[in-house]
C-alpha positions in Angstrom: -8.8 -22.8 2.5 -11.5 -20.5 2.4 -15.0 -21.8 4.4 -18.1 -20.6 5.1 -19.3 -19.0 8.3 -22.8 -20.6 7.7 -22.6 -23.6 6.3 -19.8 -24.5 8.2 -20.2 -22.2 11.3 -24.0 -22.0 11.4 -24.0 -18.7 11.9 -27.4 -17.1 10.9 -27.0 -14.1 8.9 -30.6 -12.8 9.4 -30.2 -10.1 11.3 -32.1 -11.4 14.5 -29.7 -14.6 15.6 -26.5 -13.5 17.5 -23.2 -14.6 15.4 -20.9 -13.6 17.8 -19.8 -17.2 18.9 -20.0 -18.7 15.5 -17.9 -16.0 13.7 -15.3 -15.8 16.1 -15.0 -19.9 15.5 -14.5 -19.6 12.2 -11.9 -17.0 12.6 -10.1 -19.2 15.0 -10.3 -21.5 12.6 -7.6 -19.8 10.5 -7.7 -18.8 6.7 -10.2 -17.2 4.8 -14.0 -16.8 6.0 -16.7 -16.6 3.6 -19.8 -14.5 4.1 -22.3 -15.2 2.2 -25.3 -12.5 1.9 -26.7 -11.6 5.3 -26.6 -8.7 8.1 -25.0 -10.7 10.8 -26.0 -9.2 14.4 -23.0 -9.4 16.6 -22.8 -8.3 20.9 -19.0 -8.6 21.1 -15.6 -8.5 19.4 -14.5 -10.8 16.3 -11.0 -10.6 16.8 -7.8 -12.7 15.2 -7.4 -15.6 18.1 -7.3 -19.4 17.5 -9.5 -21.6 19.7 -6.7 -21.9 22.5 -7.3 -18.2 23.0 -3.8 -17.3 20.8 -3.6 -14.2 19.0 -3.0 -15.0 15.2 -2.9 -13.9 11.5 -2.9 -14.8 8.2 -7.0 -14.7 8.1 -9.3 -13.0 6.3 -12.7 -11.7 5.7 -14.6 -12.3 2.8 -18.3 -10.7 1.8 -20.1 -11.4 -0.7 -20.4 -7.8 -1.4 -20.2 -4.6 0.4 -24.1 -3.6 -0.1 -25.7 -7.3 1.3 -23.0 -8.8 3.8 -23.1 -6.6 6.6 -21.7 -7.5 10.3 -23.9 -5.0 12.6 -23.1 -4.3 16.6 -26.5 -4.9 18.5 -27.3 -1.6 19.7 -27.1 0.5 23.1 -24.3 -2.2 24.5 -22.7 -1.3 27.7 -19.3 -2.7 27.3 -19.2 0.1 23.8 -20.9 2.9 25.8 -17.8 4.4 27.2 -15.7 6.6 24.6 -13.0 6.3 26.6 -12.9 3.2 26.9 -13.2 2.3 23.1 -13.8 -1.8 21.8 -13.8 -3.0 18.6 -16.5 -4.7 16.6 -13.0 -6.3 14.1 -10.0 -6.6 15.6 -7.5 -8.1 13.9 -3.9 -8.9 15.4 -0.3 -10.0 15.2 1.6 -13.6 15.6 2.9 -13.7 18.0 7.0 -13.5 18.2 8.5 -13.7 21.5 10.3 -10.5 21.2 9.3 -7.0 22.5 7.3 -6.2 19.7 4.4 -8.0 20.3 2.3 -7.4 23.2 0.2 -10.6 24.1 -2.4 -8.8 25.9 -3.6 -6.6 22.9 -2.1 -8.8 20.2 -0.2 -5.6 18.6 3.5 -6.3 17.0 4.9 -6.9 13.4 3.6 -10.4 12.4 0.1 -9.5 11.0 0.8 -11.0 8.0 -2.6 -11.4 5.3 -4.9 -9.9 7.8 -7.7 -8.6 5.4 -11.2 -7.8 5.0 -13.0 -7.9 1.9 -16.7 -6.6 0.6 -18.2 -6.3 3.6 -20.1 -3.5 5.6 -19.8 -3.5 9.3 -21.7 -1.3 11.0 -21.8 -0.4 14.8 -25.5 0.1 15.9 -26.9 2.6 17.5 -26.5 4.2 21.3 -22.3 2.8 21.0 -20.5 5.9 21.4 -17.1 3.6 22.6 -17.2 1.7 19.2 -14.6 1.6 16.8 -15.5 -0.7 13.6 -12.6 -1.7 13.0 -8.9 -2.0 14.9 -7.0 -3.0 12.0 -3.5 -4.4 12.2 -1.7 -5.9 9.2 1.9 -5.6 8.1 3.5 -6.2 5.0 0.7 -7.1 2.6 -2.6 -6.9 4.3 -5.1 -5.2 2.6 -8.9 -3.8 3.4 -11.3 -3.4 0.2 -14.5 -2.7 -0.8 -14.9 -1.7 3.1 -17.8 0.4 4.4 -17.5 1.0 7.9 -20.5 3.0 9.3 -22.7 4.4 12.8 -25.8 4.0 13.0 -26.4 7.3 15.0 -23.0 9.0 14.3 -21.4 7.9 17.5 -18.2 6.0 17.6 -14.6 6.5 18.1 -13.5 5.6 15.1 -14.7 3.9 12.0 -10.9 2.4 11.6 -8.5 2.6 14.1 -4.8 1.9 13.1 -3.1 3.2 16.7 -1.5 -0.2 18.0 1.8 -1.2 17.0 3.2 -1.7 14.1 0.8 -0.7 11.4 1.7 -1.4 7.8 2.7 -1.6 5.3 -0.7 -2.3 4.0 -3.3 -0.9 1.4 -6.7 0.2 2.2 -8.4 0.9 -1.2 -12.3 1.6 -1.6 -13.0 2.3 1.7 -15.7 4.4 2.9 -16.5 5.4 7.0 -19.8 7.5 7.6 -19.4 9.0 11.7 -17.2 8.6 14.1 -14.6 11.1 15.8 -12.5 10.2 13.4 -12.8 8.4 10.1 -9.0 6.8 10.0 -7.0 7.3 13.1 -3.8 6.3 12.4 -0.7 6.0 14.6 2.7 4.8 15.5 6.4 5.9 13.7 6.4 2.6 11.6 5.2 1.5 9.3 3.6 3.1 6.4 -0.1 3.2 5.5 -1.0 3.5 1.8 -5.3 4.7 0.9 -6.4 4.9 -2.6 -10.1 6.1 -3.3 -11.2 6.8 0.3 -14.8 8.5 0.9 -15.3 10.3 4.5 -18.0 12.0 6.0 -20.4 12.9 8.8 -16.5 12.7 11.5 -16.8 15.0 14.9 -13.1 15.8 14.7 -11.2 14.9 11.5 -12.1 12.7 9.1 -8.3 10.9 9.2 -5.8 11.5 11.8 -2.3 10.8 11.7 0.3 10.7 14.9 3.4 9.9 13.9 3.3 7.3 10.7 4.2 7.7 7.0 1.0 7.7 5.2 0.3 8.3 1.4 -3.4 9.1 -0.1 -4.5 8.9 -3.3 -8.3 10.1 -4.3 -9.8 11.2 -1.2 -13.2 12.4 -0.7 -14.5 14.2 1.8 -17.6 15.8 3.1 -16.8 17.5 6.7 -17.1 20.5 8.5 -14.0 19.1 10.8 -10.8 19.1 8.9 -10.9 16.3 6.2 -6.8 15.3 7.2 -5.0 16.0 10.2 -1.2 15.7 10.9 -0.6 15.9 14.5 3.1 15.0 15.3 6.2 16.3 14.0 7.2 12.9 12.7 4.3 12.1 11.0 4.6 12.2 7.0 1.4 13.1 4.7 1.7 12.5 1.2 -1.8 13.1 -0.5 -2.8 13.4 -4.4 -6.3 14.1 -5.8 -8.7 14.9 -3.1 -11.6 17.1 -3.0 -12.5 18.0 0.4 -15.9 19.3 0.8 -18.7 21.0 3.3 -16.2 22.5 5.5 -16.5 25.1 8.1 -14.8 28.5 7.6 -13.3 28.2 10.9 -10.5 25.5 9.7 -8.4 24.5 6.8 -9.6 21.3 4.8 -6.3 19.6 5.8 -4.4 20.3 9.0 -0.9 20.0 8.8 -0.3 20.8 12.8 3.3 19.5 13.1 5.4 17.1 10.3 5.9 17.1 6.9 3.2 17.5 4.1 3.3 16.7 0.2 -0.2 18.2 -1.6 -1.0 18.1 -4.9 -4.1 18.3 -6.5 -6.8 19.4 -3.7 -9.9 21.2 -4.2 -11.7 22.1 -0.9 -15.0 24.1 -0.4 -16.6 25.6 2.8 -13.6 25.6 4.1 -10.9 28.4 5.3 -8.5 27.4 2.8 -7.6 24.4 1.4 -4.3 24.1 3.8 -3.1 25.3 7.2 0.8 24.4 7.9 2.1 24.8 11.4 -0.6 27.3 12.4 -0.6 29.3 9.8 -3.4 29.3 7.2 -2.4 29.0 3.3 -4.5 31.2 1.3 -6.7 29.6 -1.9 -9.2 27.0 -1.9 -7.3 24.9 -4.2 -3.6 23.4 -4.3 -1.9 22.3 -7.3 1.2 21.4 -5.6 2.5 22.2 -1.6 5.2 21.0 -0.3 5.6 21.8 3.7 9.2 22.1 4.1 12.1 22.4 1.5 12.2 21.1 -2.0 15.7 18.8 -2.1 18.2 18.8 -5.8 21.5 18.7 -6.7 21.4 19.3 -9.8 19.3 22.2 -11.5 15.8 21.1 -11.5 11.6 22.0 -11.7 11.3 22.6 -8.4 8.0 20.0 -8.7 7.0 16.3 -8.6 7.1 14.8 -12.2 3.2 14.5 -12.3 3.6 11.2 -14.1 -0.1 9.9 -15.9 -1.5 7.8 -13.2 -4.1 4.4 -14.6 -6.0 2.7 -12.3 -5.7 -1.0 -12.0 -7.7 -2.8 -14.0 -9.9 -5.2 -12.2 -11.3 -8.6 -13.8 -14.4 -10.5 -12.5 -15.9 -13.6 -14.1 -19.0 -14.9 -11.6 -19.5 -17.5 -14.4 -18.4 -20.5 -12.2 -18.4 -22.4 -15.4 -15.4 -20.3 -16.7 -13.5 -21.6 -13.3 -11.2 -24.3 -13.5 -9.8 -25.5 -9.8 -6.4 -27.2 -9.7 -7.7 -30.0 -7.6 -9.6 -31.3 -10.2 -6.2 -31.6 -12.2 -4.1 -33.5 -9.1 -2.8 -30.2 -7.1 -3.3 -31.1 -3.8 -2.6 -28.8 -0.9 -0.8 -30.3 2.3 0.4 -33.6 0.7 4.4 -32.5 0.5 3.8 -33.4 -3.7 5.0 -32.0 -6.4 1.9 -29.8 -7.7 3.7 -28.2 -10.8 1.9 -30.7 -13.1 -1.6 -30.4 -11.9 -1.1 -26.8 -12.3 -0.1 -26.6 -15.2 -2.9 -28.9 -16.6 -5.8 -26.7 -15.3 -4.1 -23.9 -16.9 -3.6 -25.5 -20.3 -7.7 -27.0 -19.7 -8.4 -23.6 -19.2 -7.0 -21.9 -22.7 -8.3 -25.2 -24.0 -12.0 -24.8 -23.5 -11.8 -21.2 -23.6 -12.2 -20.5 -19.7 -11.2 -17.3 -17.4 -9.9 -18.6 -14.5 -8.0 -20.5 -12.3 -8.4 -21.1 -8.5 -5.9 -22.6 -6.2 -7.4 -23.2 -3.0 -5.7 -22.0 0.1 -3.3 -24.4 1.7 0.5 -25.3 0.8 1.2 -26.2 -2.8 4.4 -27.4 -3.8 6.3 -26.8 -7.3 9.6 -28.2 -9.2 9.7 -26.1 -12.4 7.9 -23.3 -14.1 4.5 -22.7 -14.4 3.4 -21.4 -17.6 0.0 -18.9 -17.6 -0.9 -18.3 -21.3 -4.0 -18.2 -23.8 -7.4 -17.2 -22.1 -6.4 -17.6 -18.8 -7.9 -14.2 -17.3 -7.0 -14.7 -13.4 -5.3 -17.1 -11.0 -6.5 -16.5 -7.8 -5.7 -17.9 -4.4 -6.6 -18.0 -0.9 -3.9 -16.7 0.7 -2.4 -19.7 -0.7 1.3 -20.7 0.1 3.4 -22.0 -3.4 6.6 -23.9 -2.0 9.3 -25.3 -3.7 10.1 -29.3 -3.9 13.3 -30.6 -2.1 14.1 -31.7 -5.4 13.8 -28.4 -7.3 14.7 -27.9 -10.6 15.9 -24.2 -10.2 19.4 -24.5 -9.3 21.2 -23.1 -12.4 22.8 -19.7 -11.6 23.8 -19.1 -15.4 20.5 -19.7 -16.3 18.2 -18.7 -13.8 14.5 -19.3 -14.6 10.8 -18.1 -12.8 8.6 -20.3 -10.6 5.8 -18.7 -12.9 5.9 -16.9 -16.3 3.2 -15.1 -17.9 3.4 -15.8 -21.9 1.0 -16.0 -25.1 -1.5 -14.3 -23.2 -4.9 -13.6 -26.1 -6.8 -11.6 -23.5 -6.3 -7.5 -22.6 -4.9 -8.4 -19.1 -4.5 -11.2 -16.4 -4.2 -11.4 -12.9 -2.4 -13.0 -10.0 -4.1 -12.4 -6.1 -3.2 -13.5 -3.2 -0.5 -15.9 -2.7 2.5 -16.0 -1.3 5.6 -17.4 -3.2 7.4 -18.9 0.0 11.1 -20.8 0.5 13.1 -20.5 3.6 15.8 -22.8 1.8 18.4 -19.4 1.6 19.6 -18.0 -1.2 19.1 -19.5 -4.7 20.6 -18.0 -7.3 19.0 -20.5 -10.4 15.3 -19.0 -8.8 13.4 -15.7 -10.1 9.8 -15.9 -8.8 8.1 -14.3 -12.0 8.4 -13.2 -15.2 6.7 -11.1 -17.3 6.9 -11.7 -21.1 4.0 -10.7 -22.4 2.4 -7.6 -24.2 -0.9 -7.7 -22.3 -1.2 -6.3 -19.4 -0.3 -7.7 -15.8 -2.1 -7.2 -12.8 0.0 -8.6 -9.1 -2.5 -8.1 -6.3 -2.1 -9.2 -2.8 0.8 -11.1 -3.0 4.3 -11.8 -1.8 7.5 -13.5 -3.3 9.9 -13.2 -0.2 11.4 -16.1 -1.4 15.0 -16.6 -1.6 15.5 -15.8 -5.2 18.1 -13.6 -7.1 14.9 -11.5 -8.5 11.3 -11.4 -7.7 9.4 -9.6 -10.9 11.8 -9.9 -14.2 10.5 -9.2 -17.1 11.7 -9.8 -21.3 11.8 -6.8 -24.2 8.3 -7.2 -24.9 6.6 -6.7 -21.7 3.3 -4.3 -21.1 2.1 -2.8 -18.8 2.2 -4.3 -14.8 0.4 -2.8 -11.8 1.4 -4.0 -8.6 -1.5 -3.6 -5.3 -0.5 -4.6 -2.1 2.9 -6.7 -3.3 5.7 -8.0 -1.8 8.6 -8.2 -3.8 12.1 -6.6 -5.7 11.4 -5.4 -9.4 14.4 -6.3 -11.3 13.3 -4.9 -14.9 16.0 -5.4 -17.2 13.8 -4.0 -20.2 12.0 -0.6 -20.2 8.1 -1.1 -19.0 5.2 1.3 -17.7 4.9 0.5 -14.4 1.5 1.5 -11.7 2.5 0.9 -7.9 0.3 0.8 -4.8 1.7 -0.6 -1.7 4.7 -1.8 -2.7 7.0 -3.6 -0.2 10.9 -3.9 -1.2 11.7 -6.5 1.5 13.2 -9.6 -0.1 16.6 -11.2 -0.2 17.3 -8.8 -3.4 19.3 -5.9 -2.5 18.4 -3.5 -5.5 15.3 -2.8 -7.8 15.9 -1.6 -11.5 14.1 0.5 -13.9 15.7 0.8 -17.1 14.6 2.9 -18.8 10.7 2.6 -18.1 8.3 4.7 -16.4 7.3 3.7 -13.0 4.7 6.0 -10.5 4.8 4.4 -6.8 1.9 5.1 -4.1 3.4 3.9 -1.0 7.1 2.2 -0.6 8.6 0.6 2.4 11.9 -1.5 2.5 14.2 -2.8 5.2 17.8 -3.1 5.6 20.0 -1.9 2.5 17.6 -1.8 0.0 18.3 0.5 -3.5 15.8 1.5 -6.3 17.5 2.6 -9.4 16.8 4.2 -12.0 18.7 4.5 -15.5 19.0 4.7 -19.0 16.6 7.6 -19.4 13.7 6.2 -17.4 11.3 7.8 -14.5 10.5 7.1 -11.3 7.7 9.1 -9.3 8.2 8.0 -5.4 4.4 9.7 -3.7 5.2 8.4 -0.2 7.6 6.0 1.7 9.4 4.8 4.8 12.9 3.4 4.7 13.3 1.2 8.0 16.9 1.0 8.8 16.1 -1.4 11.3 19.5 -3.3 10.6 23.2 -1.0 10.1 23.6 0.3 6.6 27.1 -0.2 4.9 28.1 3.9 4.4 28.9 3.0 0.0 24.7 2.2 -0.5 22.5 4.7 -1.7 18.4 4.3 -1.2 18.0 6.0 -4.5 20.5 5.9 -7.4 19.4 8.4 -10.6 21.8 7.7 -13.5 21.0 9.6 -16.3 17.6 9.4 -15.3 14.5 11.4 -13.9 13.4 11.2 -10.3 11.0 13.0 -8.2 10.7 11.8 -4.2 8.8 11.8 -0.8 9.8 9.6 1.9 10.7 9.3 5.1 13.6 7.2 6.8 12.4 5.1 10.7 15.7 4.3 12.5 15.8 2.0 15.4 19.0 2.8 16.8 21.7 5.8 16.1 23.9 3.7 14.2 21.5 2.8 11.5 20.8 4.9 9.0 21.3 5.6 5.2 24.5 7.2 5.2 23.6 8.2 1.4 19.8 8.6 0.3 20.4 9.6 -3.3 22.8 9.5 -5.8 22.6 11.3 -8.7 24.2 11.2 -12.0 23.8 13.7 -14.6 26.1 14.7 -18.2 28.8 12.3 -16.4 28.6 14.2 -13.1 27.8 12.3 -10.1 26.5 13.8 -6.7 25.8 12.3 -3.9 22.8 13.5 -1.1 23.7 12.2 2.6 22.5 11.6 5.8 23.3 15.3 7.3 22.1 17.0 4.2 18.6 15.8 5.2 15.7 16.6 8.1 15.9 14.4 11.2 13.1 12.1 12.0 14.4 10.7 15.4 17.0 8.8 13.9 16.1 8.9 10.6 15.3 11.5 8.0 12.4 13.4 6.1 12.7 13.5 2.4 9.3 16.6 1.9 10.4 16.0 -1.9 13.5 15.7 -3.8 13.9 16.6 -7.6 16.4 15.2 -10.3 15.0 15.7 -13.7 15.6 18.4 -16.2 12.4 18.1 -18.4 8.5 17.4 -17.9 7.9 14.0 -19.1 5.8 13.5 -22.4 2.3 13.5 -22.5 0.9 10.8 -22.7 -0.1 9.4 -25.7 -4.3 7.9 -25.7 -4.0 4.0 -25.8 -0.2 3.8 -24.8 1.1 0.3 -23.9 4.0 -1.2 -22.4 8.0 -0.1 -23.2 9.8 2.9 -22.7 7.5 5.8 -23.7 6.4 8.0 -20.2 3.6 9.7 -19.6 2.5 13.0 -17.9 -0.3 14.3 -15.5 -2.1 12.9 -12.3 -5.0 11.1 -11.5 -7.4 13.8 -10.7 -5.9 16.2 -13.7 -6.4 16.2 -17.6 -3.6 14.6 -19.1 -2.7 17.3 -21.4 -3.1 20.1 -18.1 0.5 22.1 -17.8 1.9 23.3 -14.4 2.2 27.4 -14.1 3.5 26.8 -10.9 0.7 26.1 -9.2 -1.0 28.0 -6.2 1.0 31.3 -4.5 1.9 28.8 -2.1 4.4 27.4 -3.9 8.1 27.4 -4.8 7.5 25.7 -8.1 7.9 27.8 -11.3 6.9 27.9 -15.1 7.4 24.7 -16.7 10.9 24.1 -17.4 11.6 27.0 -14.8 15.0 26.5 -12.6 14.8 27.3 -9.9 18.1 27.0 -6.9 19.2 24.2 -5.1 17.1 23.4 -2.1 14.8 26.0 -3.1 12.6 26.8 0.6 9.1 26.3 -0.2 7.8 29.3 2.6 4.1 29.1 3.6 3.4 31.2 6.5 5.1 29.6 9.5 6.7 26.7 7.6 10.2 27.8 7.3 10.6 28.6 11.1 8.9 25.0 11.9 11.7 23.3 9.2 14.3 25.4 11.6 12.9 24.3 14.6 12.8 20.1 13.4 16.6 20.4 12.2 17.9 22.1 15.2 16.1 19.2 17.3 17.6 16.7 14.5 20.7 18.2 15.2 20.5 17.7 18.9 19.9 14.2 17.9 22.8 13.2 16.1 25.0 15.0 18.8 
C-alpha cells in the first residue's frame, strides 16, 4: 500500500525540519513511500530496515517528481567527512535468507526484491566528501527512474554505489549524477546491471566504474575530463550502444577498457584521446561505429557485425486526471481478505471502458484471482503498488489442453496500454492449465516493473494478431507462438519455463539474465539482437541444452556466463541451424570467465535485416539501425578498428577483431581459462 511520508509520517518537507526519523519510519513500515513536493533535510542514513532493526525489501520510493521532491544531506557532517570511510544518504538492502549470501551486518545478498526509487532528487550537501547518494541493491526487478543524484560542492564518493553483493538484475533508466569520484560504481561477478539514458558529469575519476559485473548501456551522456566508462577487472563485461562522451582530456580515452571484455557501438567522444583505449593501448578515432574487444564468434559464414536492429523507446502514458482513475476497491477487490478478487477487477475495468476512463489502480497488498481478467476498450494503464496477484485455492486454471492467462489484453481502442508493477505470484508448483498473460491485441503493450514467476507453463503468450510489446524491468519466459516486434530492457528469464520462443518476430534485448537451464530460441526466419547478458549456472546443466538455439534464423550475441562451481556450466551455448545444417558452439570453444564463459559477440545471420519501414506495427516484418543512428544509415564497416566489413561482406570464422594489445590480452584470458578447467 503506498503512504505518505507526511501525512502519515509527519515528516516536514521544508527544507529546515530534520526527516531523518520520520522517513526511515515509513520505510520500516514496508511498501511504497510517497513524497509529496518538498526538499526534505536529512543527518543520517534512510536505509531498508523494519522497526525491529531487520534488514528488508520489497520497498520503494516515490517523488512526486524529480525537480520538487528532493531528499538533501545537511551539510559538513562528520560521520560523511571521511572518504574512506564512505555512508550512504539511500541504502537499500536484501531479505534476509539464512544462507551465506546475505550478510546481516551490511544487509548485502540476493533477496532485494522491488527495491526502487522513483522521481526523486537526493542530494548530499555540501563539505560530505565520504557521501555516496545512493548504495543501491535490488535484484531481479528493481528499478531506479527519473533519479538525480547530485553534490552540492562536487565531493562524494559516489553518486550510486552498486559494490555490495549481489547487484542485479535491475534497470536504472533516466538517471542523472552531477560529482562524485565516480558517477556509477559498480561491482561484484553477478549479477547484471542494465542503464538506458544515463547523463554524467562533473566525476574526479570516471564517470561509471565497473569491477567485475555484466553491465549493458544504452544512451549515455557524458561530460568529463576523467574517462566517461571504466572496465577495471578481467571479468567484467561492457556492452554500451549510443553514447556521446564529451569534455574530455587528451590525456585518456573516453572509455577505458583496462582488463575484460568490451562491446561499442555507436560512440562519439570529443576532448578526448580517442574514443577507446583496450588493454593499454589507445584505439585511434574519436568515433566508434562498432568495437568489439576480443574475437567475433560464427559458425556459419556471417557479417562479422551485430544486426543493428531499429531500436523504439517505450512509450510512456501519464493521465494526472484523477477523475480518469478508477480504483478496484471501489468495485469489491479487497487486498488481505484471502477473496476472490477476479470479479471486482474485472468490474473497474469494464466501469472504466464504460465511462470512457484511462486507468486502473490496484492498490498494493495481496489480491487474489480464479479466472481471467480481461483489459479492453479505453483502459490506458493498470498500475500497481508493488502489488501481489495470487491465485484462489479454488482456481479455475487447471486444464492442461486448454491452458488459459490470469490476464489477457483484448479490444483495446487506444494506441497502447500498460501493466507496472506487480507481481503475478503462486508457489502452488507447476500448473500446466496457467499462462500468466496474453497478448491479443494490435495495440501496443507496454510490461513495466513486473514479475510473473509463477508456476505456469508460459508467462507472455501472445495470438496472430499481436503488436508491438516492450518489456522494462520484467520477470518472465516469452513463449511467442506468432511472429511480433519485440523492445527488451531488463529482461529476467527466471521462471518455471525452460525455453523462450521467437517465431518468426523481431526481438532487440538490452540486458538478459537467466538461471539454471534456460533456452531462447529463435526460428522460422525471425531475429534476435542479444546487447548484454549473464547466464548464471548456478544449478548443473544437463550437457543436450543449448542457451541459444538459431534455426533458420538470425542471431547476433553478447553475454557472459557466472558459474558457481566447476561442474556447472552450459555445456552448449549456441546451436545453430542453417540450409538443414546444424552446428553446435560449446563450452571449450568459448573464453573462460572463472567458471563460465565470455560471449564479446557471436554472429549467425547471413543478411542485414530490412529497414525499417516509418509507422511499422506488430508481426513479422524486422527492422534495421540503432538508437542513436538514422534508420536508413548502412555499415561500411565501421571505424579502422574493426574486423567488420562491407555490408554483406564474409568474413572467416572467428574472425580476431585486433586493436592494439587486444589479441595478446584474449591470449592471456584463455590460457588462464585454460588453467581453470584443468
Amino acid at each position: 500500500m503506498m503512504k505518505n511520508v507526511k501525512t502519515d509520517f509527519d515528516a516536514k518537507g521544508d527544507g529546515k525540519s530534520d526527516d531523518t526519523a520520520a522517513i526511515n519510519a515509513a520505510i520500516a513500515s514496508g511498501g511504497v513511500i510517497f513524497f509529496p513536493s518538498g526538499t526534505y533535510l536529512v543527518s543520517d542514513r534512510i536505509e531498508w530496515k523494519d522497526a525491529g532493526g531487520t534488514w528488508r525489501n520489497y520497498r520503494s520510493i516515490q517523488g512526486q517528481s524529480k525537480l520538487s521532491t528532493i531528499i538533501k544531506l545537511k551539510d559538513n557532517l562528520p560521520a560523511y567527512g571521511d572518504g574512506t570511510k564512505p555512508r550512504a544518504v539511500v541504502y537499500t538492502a536484501s531479505q534476509p535468507t539464512g544462507d551465506a549470501a546475505f550478510d546481516p551486518e551490511t544487509g548485502a545478498g540476493n533477496a532485494a526484491f522491488t527495491n526502487s526509487i522513483y522521481d526523486v532528487t537526493i542530494d548530499t550537501g555540501v563539505g560530505n566528501p565520504g557521501a555516496i547518494g545512493i548504495d543501491y541493491l535490488a535484484n531481479n526487478f528493481g528499478a531506479m527512474r527519473d533519479v538525480e543524484v547530485r553534490s552540492g560542492d562536487g565531493a562524494g564518493v559516489a553518486g550510486i554505489s552498486m559494490k555490495r553483493g549481489y547487484p542485479g538484475p535491475c534497470l536504472l533508466s533516466g538517471v542523472t549524477v552531477h560529482g562524485f569520484d565516480y558517477g556509477i560504481d559498480i561491482a561484484q561477478s553477478v549479477n547484471s546491471v542494465t542503464l538506458e539514458h544515463i547523463a554524467l558529469d562533473s566525476q574526479h575519476q570516471a564517470g561509471l566504474r565497473n569491477s567485475h559485473n555484466i553491465v549493458e548501456i544504452r544512451d549515455l551522456q557524458s561530460v568529463n575530463a576523467v574517462p566517461a566508462v571504466r572496465n577495471v577487472s578481467w571479468i567484467g563485461s561492457i556492452s554500451i550502444i549510443d553514447a556521446t562522451l564529451s569534455g574530455g582530456s587528451v590525456e585518456v580515452s573516453a572509455i577505458d577498457n583496462v582488463e575484460g571484455v568490451l562491446f561499442a557501438r555507436n560512440i562519439a567522444s570529443s576532448g578526448y584521446a580517442s574514443a577507446v583505449s583496450n588493454d593499454g593501448a589507445m584505439v585511434p578515432g574519436a568515433m566508434v561505429e562498432e568495437l568489439v574487444s576480443d574475437p567475433i564468434m560464427s559458425q556459419f559464414p556471417s557479417p562479422q557485425k551485430s544486426l543493428r536492429l531499429h531500436v523504439e523507446e517505450t512509450p510512456v502514458f501519464h493521465d494526472d486526471d484523477l477523475s480518469h482513475w478508477v480504483d478496484v476497491k471501489a468495485h469489491g477487490a479487497i487486498p488481505g481478505d484471502g477473496k476472490d478478487d477476479t470479479a471486482g477487477i474485472q468490474k473497474a475495468i469494464d466501469e472504466a471502458d464504460k465511462n470512457g476512463l484511462t486507468t486502473v489502480y490496484i492498490t498494493g497488498g495481496d489480491y487474489h484471482v480464479r479466472d481471467t481478467i480481461r483489459v479492453h476498450g479505453s483502459v490506458r494503464r493498470i498500475i500497481g503498488a508493488h502489488t501481489f496477484i495470487r491465485l484462489t485455492s479454488d482456481h479455475t486454471f487447471t486444464d492442461a489442453a486448454s491452458p488459459k492467462p490470469m490476464w489477457r489484453f483484448e479490444d483495446l481502442t487506444g494506441d497502447t496500454v500498460t501493466m507496472e508493477r506487480f507481481r503475478l505470484y503462486d508457489t502452488s508448483g507447476l500448473l500446466p492449465g496457467l499462462t500468466a498473460i496474453e497478448i491479443a491485441t494490435p495495440r501496443t503493450v507496454v510490461l513495466r516493473d513486473m514479475a510473473t514467476d509463477m508456476g505456469c507453463i508460459a508467462s507472455i503468450t501472445n495470438t496472430p494478431d499481436a503488436g508491438k510489446l516492450f518489456l522494462e524491468n520484467v520477470v518472465g519466459g516469452l513463449e511467442l507462438a506468432h511472429p511480433q516486434k519485440v523492445w527488451a530492457r531488463q529482461w529476467n528469464f527466471e521462471t518455471t519455463a525452460t525455453e523462450s520462443t521467437n517465431v518468426g518476430g523481431m526481438w532487440w534485448i538490452l540486458g538478459y539474465k537467466t538461471e539454471k537451464a534456460k533456452t531462447l530460441k529463435t526460428s522460422a526466419g525471425g531475429w534476435t539482437e542479444l546487447l548484454g547478458g549473464m547466464l548464471y549456472a548456478n544449478k548443473p546443466i544437463a550437457a543436450d541444452v543449448a542457451a541459444f538455439v538459431n534455426d533458420e534464423s538470425s542471431v547476433s550475441l553478447t553475454y557472459a556466463e557466472a558459474s558457481d562451481a566447476a561442474d556447472r556450466f552450459f555445456t552448449q551455448h549456441v546451436r545453430e541451424t542453417r540450409g538443414g545444417e546444424m552446428k553446435t558452439m560449446v563450452h571449450e570453444d568459448l573464453m573462460g570467465r572463472g567458471h563460465g564463459r565470455f560471449m564479446p559477440l557471436y554472429v549467425g545471420y547471413e543478411k542485414s535485416p530490412p529497414v525499417e519501414e516509418p509507422g511499422g506495427g506488430g508481426g513479422s516484418s524486422a527492422s534495421s539501425g540503432s538508437g542513436g543512428a538514422p534508420a536508413d544509415s548502412t555499415d561500411d564497416g565501421g571505424c579502422a578498428c574493426t574486423a567488420a566489413g562491407d555490408e554483406g561482406e564474409l568474413l572467416p570464422t572467428y574472425a580476431l577483431t585486433v586493436i592494439g594489445g587486444a589479441l595478446a590480452g584474449w591470449r592471456r584470458r584463455r590460457a588462464r581459462s585454460t588453467r581453470q578447467r584443468a
